[in-house]
C-alpha positions, 0 to 999 in steps of 0.5 A: 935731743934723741927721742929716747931721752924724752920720758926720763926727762919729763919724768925729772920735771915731774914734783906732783901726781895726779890720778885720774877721774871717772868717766870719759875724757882727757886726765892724769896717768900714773904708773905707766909700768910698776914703780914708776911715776909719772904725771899728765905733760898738760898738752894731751901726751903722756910723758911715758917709761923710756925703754933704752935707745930705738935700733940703728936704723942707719944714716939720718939726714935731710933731703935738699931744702925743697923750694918754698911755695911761690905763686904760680898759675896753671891752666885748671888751678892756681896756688893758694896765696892767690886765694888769700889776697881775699880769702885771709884775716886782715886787721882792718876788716871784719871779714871772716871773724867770729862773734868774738872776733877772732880770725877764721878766714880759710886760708889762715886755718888751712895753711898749717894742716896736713891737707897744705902739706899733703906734698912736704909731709916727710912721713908720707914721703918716705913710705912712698919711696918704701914702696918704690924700693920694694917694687921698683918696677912699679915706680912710675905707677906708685908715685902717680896714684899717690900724687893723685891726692898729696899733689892734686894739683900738679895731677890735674895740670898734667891731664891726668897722665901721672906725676913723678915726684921729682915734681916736688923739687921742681921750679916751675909752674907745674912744682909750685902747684905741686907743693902747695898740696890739697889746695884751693882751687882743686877741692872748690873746683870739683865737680858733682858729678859721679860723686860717690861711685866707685869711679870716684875714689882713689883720687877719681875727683872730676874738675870742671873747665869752665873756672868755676868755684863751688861754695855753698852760697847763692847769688854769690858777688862774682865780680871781685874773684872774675877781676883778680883770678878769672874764677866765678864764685857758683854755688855747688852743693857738693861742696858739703857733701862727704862724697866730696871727700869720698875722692881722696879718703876711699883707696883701694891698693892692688898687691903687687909681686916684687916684680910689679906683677899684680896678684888680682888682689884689691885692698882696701887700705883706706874707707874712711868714707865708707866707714862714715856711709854705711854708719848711723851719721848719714841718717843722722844729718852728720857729715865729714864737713860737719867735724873737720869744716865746722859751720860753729865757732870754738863756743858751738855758735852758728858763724855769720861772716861776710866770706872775703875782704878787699885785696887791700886789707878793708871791708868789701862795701858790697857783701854782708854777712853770710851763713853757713861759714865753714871754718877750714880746720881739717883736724884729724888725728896727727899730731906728730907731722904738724910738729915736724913741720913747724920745727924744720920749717928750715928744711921742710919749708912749709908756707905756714908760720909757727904759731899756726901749726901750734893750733893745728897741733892743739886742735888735733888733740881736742879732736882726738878727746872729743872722739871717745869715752872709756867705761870700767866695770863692774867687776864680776868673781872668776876663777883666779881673779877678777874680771873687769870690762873696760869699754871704749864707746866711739864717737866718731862718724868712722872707724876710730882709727881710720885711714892710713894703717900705720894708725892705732889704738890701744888700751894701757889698763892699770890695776891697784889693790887697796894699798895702791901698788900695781897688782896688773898691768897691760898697754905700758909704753915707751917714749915713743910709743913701743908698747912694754911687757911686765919686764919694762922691755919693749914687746917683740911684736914692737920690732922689725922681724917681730912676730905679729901681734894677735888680735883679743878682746880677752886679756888674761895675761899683762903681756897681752894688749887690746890694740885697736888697728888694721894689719895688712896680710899678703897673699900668701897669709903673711904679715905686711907693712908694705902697703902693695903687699897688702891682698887683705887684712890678717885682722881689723879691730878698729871701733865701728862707728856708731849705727855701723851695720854689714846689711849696708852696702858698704857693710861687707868691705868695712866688716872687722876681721878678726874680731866677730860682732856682738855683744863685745864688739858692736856698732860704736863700741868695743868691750875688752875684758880684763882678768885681774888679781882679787886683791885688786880694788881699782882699775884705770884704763886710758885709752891712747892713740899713736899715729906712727904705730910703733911696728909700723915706724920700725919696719919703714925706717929701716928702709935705705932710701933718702926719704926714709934717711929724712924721715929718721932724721926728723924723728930724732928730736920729735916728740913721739908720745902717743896721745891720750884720747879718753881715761876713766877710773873704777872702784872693784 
């Protein structure tokens, strides 16, 4: 089935229509353009208006069957199925359970997200190749920096010295560790120091060659892991501290030339952490681990779990009970990839069964309704209409979004009058995430060769979108989805997080551009003002969240490279509905 098909048949199955509710959180939506009705798919996205089929971006089909993950032994790592002989639930012991017994061991909620398939995520792939395609004299340097932080391990096994990613297909030792991605034994085995400078980011992890693993316990039971992997369990409280994830989630980019000469300009394309450092959560006791490694069950209880079991699936005698636990979900906003993979587990081979991809998938969209609320109103008379703020509050420790700059927000604003007709409409979208004018057609700044939408917090007119994004500009000042063209960003209006101030260190690199602080634009929120004919007497505003921004999408996948063929080949039949974060409704 092609991804254009999907909203005229969510729309067939649809008998019933919800509204939605006031405050934040998650709710049916209706009308996503006028006179069409469509209702909550009841798993977090929204079954939208189709808008005809996407553009011929070319061939579509799989790269070559990569080789599964074997186990495989380095000089500094090992793949993680060494891990779970220990580390993994097994139904005759008690070991890595919570209070309600269910099973939180770190290998079996790890195995499903993205930081495992960090090395198979075709999307990731096939920006990389975009990126050689367009710099090809770069090549070696691009593919090495990238591999820093999706095949660490490989990167580490190689001292250093760049990997290429033919790696990936490779089957030895050093591709095994490759494919198995952010794994075990490189995040365990970093070492505290220089945490949190600058040497660290960009994937500037430091591991210790002495075999120890860091966990967060004293006086640890050595002896089983010293026997079955020669590592020694140690405790290292850097293991809980986001300067730990600082190494990977802070990347700076130089811009290149088409000839792979560097301009001198240093983006930061991604600050995820110090977006999070120069927030109110460190003052507040809140780090990175505290959301995507909880030390609570699904009830919000403190685990207390013994931390490993017998290679023989029992209980060991020795160890009791230990707290904290940190249960290993790395939840964050994607859930398109984890789909991907389960569904061409065939082609993709990812280690993980089905099942744990669809908690993976389910998890992601808890997290995505956890992390913001919307507020409309109250309305105020203006010339020509009404105007009604709809403030999205942010209640996450960094930007919403952040990270990779394919990533976004936007707000799709639905006015009524009293009979219920649509009088205004803004943030209509497609099946797979384009956003609409008021004709129903996909917006140009949707497509390749598209001018560039502007940033605004001020919608006066439906053909206008309050986005929430970062887009790249070169040196020259032109628009860029071609991350080693990006010197900076034409604008950045992603939410602050909350207690975000630029007095911080890290204030000035994380500032917005292009929107000014202040009242409409202030740490943990952002207020867009919408002007609305008097004849309304409601609005609903949902706020969506759409990790392959639409423009994005179309830029890479018109790219002619294998990996990029791949990634339109996966694309064909996913499900590509942006996902609904928060919604709320108000009388006028």
């Amino acid at each position: 089935m092609k991804w254009w098909m999907l909203g005229l048949m969510a729309l067939a199955g649809c008998d019933d229509q919800r509204g939605g509710h006031a405050g934040g959180g998650h709710g049916g939506v209706a009308d996503m353009r006028p006179d069409v009705s469509i209702v909550d798919a009841g798993d977090g996205a929204v079954p939208p208006a189709d808008a005809g089929p996407p553009p011929d971006w070319g061939a579509a089909e799989p790269l070559p069957t990569p080789p599964a993950v074997g186990e495989a032994e380095g000089d500094l790592t090992m793949t993680s199925g060494n891990c779970a002989t220990c580390h993994s639930n097994a139904a005759g012991a008690d070991a890595m359970r919570d209070a309600r017994g269910a099973d939180i061991a770190p290998f079996n909620l790890w195995q499903a997200t993205m930081m495992a398939n960090s090395a198979r995520d075709p999307l990731w792939r096939a920006v990389v190749s975009a990126e050689v395609a367009a710099t090809p004299a770069a090549a070696a340097a691009i593919e090495a920096k990238c591999a820093r932080c999706h095949t660490p391990a490989a990167h580490v096994e190689a001292g250093g010295a760049g990997v290429s990613l033919a790696i990936l297909t490779e089957r030895t030792p050093r591709g095994e560790l490759a494919r198995d991605g952010v794994t075990c034994t490189v995040c365990h085995q970093i070492t505290a120091e220089g945490l949190g400078t600058p040497a660290s980011f960009t994937g500037g992890y430091r591991l210790g060659t002495e075999r120890a693993i860091f966990g967060p316990h004293a006086s640890p039971f050595t002896r089983p892991m010293q026997m079955h992997t020669g590592y020694t369990p140690t405790q290292g409280a850097q293991i809980t501290e986001s300067a730990l994830c600082g190494t990977c989630h802070t990347l700076e980019t130089h811009a290149l030339t088409a000839a792979g000469e560097d301009t001198g300009h240093v983006l930061l394309e991604q600050g995820t952490f110090l977006e999070w450092r120069a927030s109110g959560y460190p003052a507040a006791g809140k780090t990175c681990q505290g959301c995507h490694v909880p030390t609570t069950d699904a009830e919000g209880e403190a685990i207390r779990t013994a931390i490993a079991r017998t290679p023989g699936g029992g209980d060991f005698g020795p160890i009791s009970a230990r707290s904290p636990f940190g249960r290993h979900l790395f939840v964050g906003a994607n859930t398109l990839v984890p789909a991907i993979l389960r569904d061409h587990a065939d082609t993709l081979r990812p280690r993980a069964p089905a099942a744990a991809f669809d908690a993976v998938i389910r998890e992601a969209r808890g997290q995505l309704q956890r992390a913001a609320t919307v507020m409309v109103g109250p309305a105020r008379p203006v010339e020509g209409g009404l105007e009604v703020p709809v403030v999205v509050a942010s209640d996450t420790g960094h930007k919403l979004p952040s990270g990779f700059p394919s990533r976004r927000a936007w707000l799709h604003v639905v006015a009524r009058d009293v009979s219920g007709a649509v009088v205004f409409e803004s943030g209509a979208f497609d099946a797979a995430g384009h956003l609409l004018g008021p004709d129903g057609e996909v917006q140009p700044e949707e497509r390749r060769g598209g001018p560039a939408r502007p940033p605004t917090l001020r919608v006066d007119d439906p053909a206008q979108v309050a986005v929430f994004e970062s887009l790249m500009c070169d040196p020259e000042g032109n628009p860029t989805w071609t991350l080693l063209r990006g010197a900076r960003f034409c604008h950045d209006t992603r939410v602050l997080p909350s207690g975000w101030t630029l007095d911080h260190a890290d204030g000035p690199a994380t500032a917005p551009v292009g929107v000014e602080p202040g009242p409409d634009f202030a740490a943990g929120q952002a207020t867009v003002r919408y002007r609305v004919p008097a004849s309304a007497t409601e609005v609903q505003a949902t706020l969506i969240y759409q990790v392959l921004g639409a423009r994005f999408a179309d830029e890479v996948l018109a790219v002619d490279t294998p990996e990029v063929a791949a990634l339109r080949y996966y694309l064909q039949d996913a499900d590509r509905r942006p996902v609904v974060m928060a919604e709320a409704t108000g009388a006028l």
